[in-house]
C-alpha positions in Angstrom: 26.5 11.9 -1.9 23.6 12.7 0.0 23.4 15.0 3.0 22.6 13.7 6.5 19.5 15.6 8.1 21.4 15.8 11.1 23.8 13.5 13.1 22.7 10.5 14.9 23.9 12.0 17.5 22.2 15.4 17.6 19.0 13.3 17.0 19.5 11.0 20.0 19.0 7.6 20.3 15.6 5.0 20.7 15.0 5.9 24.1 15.0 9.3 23.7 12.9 9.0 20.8 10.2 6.7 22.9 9.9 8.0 26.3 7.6 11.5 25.4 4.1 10.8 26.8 2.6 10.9 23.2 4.4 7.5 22.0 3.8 6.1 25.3 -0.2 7.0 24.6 0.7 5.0 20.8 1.6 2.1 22.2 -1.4 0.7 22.8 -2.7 1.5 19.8 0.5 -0.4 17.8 0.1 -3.5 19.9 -3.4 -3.9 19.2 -2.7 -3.4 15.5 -0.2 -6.2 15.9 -2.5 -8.3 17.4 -4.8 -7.4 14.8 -2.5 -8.2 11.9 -1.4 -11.4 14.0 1.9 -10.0 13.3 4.4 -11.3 16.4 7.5 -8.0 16.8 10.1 -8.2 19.3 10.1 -5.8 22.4 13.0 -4.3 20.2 11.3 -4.1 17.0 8.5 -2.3 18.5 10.7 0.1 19.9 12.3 0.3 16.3 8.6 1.4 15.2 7.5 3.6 17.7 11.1 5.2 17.4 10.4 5.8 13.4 7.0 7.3 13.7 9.2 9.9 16.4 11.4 10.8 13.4 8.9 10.8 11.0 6.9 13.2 13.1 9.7 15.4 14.3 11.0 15.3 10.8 8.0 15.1 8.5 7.1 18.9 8.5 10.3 20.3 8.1 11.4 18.4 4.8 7.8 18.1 3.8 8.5 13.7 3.4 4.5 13.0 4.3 1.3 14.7 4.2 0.1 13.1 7.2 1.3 14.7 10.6 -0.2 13.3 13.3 1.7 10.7 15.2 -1.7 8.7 16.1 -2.2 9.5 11.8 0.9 8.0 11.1 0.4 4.9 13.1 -2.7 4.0 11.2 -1.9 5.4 7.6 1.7 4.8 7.4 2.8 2.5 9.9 0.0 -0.6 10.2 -0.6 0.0 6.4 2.6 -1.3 5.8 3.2 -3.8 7.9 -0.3 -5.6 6.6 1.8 -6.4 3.7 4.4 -8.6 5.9 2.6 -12.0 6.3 1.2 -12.0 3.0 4.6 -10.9 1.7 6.2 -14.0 3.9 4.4 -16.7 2.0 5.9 -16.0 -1.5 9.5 -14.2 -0.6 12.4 -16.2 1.6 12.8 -14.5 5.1 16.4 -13.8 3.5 15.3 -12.3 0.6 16.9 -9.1 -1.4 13.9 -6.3 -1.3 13.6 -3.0 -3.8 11.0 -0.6 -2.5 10.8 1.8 -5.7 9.8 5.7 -4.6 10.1 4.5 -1.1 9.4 8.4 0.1 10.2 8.3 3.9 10.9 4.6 3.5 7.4 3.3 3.4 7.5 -0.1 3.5 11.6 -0.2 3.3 11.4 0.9 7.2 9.0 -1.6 8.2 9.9 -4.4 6.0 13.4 -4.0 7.5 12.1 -4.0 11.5 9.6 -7.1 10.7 11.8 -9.2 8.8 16.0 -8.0 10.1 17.2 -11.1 8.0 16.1 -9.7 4.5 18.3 -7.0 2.7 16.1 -3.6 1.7 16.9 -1.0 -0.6 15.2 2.6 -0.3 15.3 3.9 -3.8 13.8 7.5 -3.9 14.9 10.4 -7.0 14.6 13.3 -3.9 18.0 13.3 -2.0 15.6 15.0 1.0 14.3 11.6 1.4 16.1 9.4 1.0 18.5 11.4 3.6 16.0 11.0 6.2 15.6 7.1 5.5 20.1 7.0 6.1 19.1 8.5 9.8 16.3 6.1 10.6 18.6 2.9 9.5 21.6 4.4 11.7 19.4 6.0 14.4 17.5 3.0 14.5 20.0 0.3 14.1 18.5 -1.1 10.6 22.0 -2.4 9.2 19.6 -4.1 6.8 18.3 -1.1 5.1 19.5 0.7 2.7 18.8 4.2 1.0 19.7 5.0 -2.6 19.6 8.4 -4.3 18.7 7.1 -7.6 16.2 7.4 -10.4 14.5 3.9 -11.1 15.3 3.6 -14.7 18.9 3.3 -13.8 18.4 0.5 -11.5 19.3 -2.5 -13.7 21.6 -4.9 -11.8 18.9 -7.9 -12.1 20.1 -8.6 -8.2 16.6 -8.2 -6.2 14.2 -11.1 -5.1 11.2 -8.8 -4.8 10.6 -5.4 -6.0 7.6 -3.5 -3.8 6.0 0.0 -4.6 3.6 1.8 -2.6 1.2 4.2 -4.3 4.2 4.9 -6.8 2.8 5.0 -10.0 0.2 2.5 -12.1 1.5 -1.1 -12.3 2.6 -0.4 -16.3 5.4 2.3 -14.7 5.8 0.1 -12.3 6.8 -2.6 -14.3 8.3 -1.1 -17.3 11.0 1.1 -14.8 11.8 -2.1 -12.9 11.9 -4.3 -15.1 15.7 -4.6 -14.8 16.0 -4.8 -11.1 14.2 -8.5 -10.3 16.3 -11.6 -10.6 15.0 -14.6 -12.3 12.9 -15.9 -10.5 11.5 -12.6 -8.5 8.5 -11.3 -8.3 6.8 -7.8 -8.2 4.4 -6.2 -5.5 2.5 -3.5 -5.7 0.1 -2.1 -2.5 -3.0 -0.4 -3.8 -6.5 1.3 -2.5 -9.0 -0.4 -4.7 -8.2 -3.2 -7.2 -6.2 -1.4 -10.2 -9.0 -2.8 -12.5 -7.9 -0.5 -15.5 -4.4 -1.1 -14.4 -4.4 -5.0 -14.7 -5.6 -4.7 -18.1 -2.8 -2.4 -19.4 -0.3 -4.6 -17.8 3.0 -4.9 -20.6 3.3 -7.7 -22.2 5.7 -10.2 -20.5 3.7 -10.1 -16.9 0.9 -12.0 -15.4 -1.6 -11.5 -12.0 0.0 -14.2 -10.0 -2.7 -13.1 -6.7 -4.9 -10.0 -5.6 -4.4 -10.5 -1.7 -7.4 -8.2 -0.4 -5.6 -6.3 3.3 -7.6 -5.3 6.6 -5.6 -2.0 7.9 -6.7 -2.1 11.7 -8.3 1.6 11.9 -8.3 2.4 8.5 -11.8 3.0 6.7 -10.3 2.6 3.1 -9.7 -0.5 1.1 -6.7 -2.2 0.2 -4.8 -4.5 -1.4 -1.7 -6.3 -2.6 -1.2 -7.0 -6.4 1.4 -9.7 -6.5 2.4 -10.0 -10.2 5.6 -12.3 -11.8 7.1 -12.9 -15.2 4.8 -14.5 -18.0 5.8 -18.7 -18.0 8.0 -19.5 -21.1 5.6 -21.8 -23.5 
């Protein structure tokens, strides 16, 4: 059992969370991005967002969940970052898919995923109870009954019941697909977000997996590269 942070309650609810002056001053920012991304949110799910980079902010410092503490920071580096990945993501995964985001952190792209796309099912799975703590407030404070967070080591994760399994900056793509290996369905595919093309990584890939697509992403205000790594099981000859 994991402890809560705090009690939704005590940590009030979206409107609270999005009515200081700084997420007002964001909100420009996020719609633009949006625009950018020619991704199409609700008025509610951008309250959802703007209300999640308010917990991750208020949050962030105390249990040490991200490096980056700037709200305007976590906008660019968190928050657009991962939601790039939804339209590409859309084309190969059903809108009601089943979604594994392995060392999700402070739920990055869990959180998002589950805003952008409320029909699929997402699992957090972190190994720091700290975290994935703080990703069980931001489903109930933010009314994600989509999302799930699980306390759990990824090795142990072998129920064969997810559609897509999705890692951000987790480890190389062999970890990746060695410790998950268990988790996808037939039929499912992996995803990994990376800076630069893995290169190095492609080539160590396990046997069993093939480079289905290398989907190169535009972050709106981020000067660093990325890109999505789509990879899927090795066709039986």
């Amino acid at each position: 059992m994991v402890d809560q942070i705090n009690s939704p309650k005590s940590m009030g609810g979206i409107g609270l969370l999005t009515e200081s002056r700084w997420i007002a001053d964001l909100r420009p920012s996020l719609l633009r991005g949006l625009e950018e991304l020619n991704l199409v949110l609700s008025s509610s799910q951008i309250e959802q967002v703007l209300g999640y980079i308010a917990l991750l902010h208020k949050w962030g410092a105390v249990y040490n969940l991200t490096a980056i503490k700037e709200p305007a920071d976590i906008l660019v580096q968190h928050v657009l970052d991962c939601l790039s990945i939804i339209n590409p993501m859309l084309v190969r995964v059903a809108p009601g898919a089943c979604v594994l985001d392995v060392g999700s952190g402070a739920g990055l792209p869990a959180v998002m995923i589950a805003i952008a796309c409320p029909s699929m099912s997402v699992v957090a799975l972190d190994a720091v109870a700290k975290k994935v703590a703080f990703v069980q407030q931001v489903a109930l404070q933010l009314g994600l009954c989509n999302l799930q967070a699980k306390h759990e080591r990824v090795e142990k994760i072998n129920a064969a019941h997810f559609d897509l399994t999705v890692s951000r900056a987790f480890a190389s793509l062999s970890d990746f697909m060695t410790g998950t290996r268990g988790a996808v369905k037939k039929g499912g595919l992996w995803l990994a977000m990376k800076g630069r093309v893995p290169e190095e990584e492609i080539r160590q890939l396990p046997e069993g997996f093939v480079i289905l697509e290398i989907v190169s992403l535009k972050v709106p205000d981020l000067l660093a590269e990325r890109c999505l790594v789509w990879i899927g099981p090795e066709p039986s000859l």
